[in-house]
VOMAR-125854 format. One record per residue (C-alpha): x, z, y; residue in three letters. Coordinates in steps of 0.02 Angstrom, whole numbers, plus 32768, in hexadecimal, padded with zeros to 4 digits. Layout:
BEGIN
XZYALA;...
REM end
This chain:
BEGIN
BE71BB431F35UNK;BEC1BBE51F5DUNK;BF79BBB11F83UNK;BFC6BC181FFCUNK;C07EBC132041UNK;C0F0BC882094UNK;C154BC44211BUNK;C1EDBCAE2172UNK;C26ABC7E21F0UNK;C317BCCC21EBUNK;C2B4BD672174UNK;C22EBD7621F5UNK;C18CBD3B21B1UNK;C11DBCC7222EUNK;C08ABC9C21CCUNK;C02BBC982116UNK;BFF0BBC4210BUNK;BF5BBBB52089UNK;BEDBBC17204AUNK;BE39BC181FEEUNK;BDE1BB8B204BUNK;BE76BB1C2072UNK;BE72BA722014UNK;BF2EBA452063UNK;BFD8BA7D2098UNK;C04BBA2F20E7UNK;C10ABA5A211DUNK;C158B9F7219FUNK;C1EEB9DC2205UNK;C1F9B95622A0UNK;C265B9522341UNK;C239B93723EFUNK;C2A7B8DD2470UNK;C299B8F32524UNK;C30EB856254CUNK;C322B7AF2514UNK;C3E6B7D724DCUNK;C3F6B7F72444UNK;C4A2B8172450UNK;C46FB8BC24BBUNK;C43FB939242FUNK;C42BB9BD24ACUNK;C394B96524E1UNK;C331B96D2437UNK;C2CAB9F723F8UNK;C2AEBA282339UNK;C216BA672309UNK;C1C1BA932246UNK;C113BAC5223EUNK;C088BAD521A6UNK;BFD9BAA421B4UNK;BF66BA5B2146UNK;BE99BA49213DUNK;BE0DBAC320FDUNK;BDABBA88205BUNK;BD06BAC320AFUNK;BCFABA472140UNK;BDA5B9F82137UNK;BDE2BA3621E0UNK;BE99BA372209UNK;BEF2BAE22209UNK;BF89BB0D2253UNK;BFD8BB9E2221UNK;C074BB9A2274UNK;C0F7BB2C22D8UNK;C185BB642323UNK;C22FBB112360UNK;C2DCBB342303UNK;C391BB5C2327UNK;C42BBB3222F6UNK;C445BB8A2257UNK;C387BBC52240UNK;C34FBBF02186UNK;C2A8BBD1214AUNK;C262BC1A20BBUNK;C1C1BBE6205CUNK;C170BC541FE7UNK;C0DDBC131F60UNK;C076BCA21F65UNK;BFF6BC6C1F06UNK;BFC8BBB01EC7UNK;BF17BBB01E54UNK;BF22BC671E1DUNK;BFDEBC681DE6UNK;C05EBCB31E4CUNK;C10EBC511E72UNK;C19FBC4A1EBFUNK;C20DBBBC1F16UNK;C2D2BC091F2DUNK;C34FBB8D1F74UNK;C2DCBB0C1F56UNK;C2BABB0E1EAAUNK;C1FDBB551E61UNK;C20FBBEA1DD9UNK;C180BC111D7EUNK;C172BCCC1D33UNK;C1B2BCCC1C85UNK;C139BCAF1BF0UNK;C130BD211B6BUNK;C19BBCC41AFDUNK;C21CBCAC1B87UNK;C226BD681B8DUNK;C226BD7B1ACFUNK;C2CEBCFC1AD2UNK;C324BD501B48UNK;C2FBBE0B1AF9UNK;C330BDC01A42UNK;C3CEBD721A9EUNK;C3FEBE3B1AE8UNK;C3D5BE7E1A5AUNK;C456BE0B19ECUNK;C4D9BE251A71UNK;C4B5BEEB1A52UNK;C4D6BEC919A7UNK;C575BE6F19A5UNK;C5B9BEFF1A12UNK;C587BF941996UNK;C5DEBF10190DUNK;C661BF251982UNK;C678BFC6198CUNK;C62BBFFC18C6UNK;C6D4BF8518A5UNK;C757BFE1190FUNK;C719C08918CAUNK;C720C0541821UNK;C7CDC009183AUNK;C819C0B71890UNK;
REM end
């Protein structure tokens, strides 16, 4: 497959999930509790971890699993998913803009350039 991902606790990276022979990867959050309360949070652990299986003899792989804080950020980064590279920022997957995305936006500068020498071709005609 050849999906990798970046994962990084508070900006510290822990671990790159994937690679060429992995078939799956998984992300995962669960909690632990040491009593039977559940009205004694103090008592409960929160944990995320990524693993997953190789495609060559569909082994399980963990790449990392560690517990969390109070205020912990975790960051996942698509470094690569079947040859094209991606991103996922506050949740939501960008792809690198196509040509033609990059051709709108140019044409759309390029107008706004225009209106302002209109602008200005107007205000030194009118002095």
């Amino acid at each position: 497959m050849g999906s990798k991902i970046q994962v990084s606790i508070n900006g510290k990276q822990v671990c790159v999930a994937g690679g060429d022979k992995a078939s799956s990867i998984y992300a995962f959050f669960h909690t632990i509790s040491h009593t039977s309360s559940l009205e004694d949070l103090k008592n409960f652990e929160f944990n995320f971890g990524i693993n997953g299986s190789n495609g060559v003899d569909g082994n399980s792989v963990n790449w990392c699993e560690q517990g969390l804080n109070k205020g912990d950020k975790i960051e996942l980064k698509i470094i690569d998913i079947n040859n094209k590279s991606i991103e996922v920022t506050e949740g939501k997957i960008t792809s690198p803009p196509s040509n033609e995305q990059k051709l709108i936006k140019l044409k759309k500068s390029l107008s706004n350039i225009q209106s302002r020498i209109n602008e200005v071709e107007s205000s030194i005609a009118g002095s």
